[in-house]
C-alpha positions in Angstrom: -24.8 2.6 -1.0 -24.8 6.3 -2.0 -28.3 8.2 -0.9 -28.8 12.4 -1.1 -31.4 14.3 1.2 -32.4 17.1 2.1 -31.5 18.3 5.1 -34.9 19.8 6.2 -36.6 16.0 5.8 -36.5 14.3 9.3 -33.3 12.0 10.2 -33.7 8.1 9.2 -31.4 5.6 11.1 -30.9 4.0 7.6 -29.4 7.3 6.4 -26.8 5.6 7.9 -23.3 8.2 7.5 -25.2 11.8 7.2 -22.6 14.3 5.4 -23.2 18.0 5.4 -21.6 19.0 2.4 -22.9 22.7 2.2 -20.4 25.7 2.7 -23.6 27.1 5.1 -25.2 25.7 7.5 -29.0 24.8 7.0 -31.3 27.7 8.1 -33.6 27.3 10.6 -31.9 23.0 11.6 -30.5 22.6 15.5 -27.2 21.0 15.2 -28.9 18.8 18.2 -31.5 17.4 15.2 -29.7 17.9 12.6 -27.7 14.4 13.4 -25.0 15.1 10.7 -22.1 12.5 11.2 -19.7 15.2 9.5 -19.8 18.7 8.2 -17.3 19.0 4.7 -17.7 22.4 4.0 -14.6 21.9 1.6 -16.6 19.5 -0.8 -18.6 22.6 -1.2 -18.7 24.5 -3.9 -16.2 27.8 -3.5 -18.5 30.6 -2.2 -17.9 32.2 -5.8 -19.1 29.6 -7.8 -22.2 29.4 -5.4 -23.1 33.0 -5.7 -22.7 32.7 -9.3 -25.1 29.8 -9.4 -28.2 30.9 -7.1 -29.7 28.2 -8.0 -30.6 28.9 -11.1 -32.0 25.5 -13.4 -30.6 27.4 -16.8 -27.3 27.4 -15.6 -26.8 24.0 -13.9 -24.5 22.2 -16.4 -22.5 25.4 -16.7 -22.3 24.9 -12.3 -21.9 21.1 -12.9 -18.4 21.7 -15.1 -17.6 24.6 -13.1 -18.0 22.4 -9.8 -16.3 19.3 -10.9 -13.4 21.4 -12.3 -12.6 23.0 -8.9 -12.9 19.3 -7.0 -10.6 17.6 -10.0 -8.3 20.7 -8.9 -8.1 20.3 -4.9 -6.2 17.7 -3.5 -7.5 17.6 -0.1 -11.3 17.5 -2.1 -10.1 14.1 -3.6 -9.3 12.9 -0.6 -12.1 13.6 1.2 -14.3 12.0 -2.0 -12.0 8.5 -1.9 -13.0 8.3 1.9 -16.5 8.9 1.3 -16.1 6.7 -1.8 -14.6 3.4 0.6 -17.6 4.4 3.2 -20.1 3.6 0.8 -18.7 0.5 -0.6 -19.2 -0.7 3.3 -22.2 0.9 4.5 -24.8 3.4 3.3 -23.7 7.6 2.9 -25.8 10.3 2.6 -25.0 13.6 1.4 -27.4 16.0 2.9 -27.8 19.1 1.0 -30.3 22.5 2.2 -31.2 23.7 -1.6 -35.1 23.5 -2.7 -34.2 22.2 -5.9 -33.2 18.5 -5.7 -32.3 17.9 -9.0 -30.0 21.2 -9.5 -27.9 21.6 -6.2 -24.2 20.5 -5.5 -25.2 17.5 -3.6 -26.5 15.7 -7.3 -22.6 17.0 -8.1 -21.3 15.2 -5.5 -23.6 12.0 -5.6 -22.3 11.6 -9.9 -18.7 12.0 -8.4 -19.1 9.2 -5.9 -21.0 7.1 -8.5 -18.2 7.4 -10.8 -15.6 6.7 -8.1 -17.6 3.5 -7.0 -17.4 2.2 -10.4 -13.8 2.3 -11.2 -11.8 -0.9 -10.6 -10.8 -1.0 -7.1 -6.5 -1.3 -7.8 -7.5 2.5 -9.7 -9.3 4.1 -6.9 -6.5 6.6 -5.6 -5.7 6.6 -1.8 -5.4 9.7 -0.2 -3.3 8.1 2.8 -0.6 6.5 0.1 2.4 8.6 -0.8 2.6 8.4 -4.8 5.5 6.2 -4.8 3.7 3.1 -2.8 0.8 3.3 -5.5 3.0 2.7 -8.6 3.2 -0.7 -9.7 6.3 -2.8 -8.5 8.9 -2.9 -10.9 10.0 -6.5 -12.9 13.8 -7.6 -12.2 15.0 -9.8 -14.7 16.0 -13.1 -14.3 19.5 -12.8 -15.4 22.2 -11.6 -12.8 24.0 -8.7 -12.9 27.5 -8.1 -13.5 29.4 -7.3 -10.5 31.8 -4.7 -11.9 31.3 -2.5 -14.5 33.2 -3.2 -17.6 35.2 0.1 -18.5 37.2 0.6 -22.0 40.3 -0.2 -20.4 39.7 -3.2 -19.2 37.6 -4.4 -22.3 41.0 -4.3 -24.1 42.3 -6.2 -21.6 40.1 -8.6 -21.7 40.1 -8.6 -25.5 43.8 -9.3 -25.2 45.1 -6.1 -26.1 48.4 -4.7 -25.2 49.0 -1.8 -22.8 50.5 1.0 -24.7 
């Protein structure tokens, strides 16, 4: 189960896995009661694209693209998603965010990302801990044997009953 919160509401045990997943950290929250499982500043959006948005409503969907485009384009970003992806299939996650706005911050971002994630068959869910070449399928033999040695155009003729010349 995927959940989002704010991280100035009080801590819930059935928050279950809290996830910081701001670039700063929360003004004015201890990090004795903040009880954040994890901090992933690098699912945060770049501190560009953060400035650029200020949390402006008008340009949300503009932030949305600009956001999702940076996570498609990190590596260690998709990594960290299919983790958080495989935690919530087991047990609840929530992404805790410090914006006022709860429906335009990076968190909702984040929350569509998982959702999408979580909805793919589980064989096309990428692995992070999988080098490339264990997730490709397994390749079909045929049933038919090979020939042991390699015909040539020398020995075809031979074969063929041709003379040596």
């Amino acid at each position: 189960m995927l959940r989002i919160k704010r991280a100035y509401e009080p801590y819930s045990p059935s928050d279950g896995y809290r996830v910081l997943v701001d670039r700063l950290w929360p003004r004015g929250v201890s990090k004795a009661d903040a009880h954040f499982d994890t901090w992933l500043k690098e699912l945060a959006p770049s501190e560009e694209l953060r400035k650029w948005f200020a949390h402006d409503p008008k340009r949300f969907g503009r932030f949305r693209e600009r956001y999702e485009h940076e996570l498609a384009a990190d590596d260690a970003a998709a990594g960290l998603l299919d983790g958080l992806a495989k935690r919530a299939t087991r047990s609840t996650v929530t992404l805790v965010y410090s914006a006022r706005d709860e429906e335009h911050n990076n968190a909702v971002v984040l929350a569509d990302a998982l959702q999408r994630r979580l909805a793919k068959p589980r064989s096309s869910v990428r692995r992070a801990s999988e080098p490339a070449r264990a997730r490709r399928a397994p390749r079909v033999r045929s049933a038919a044997p090979k020939p042991r040695t390699r015909t040539t155009p020398a020995r075809r003729r031979l074969h063929d009953g041709e003379q040596r010349a």
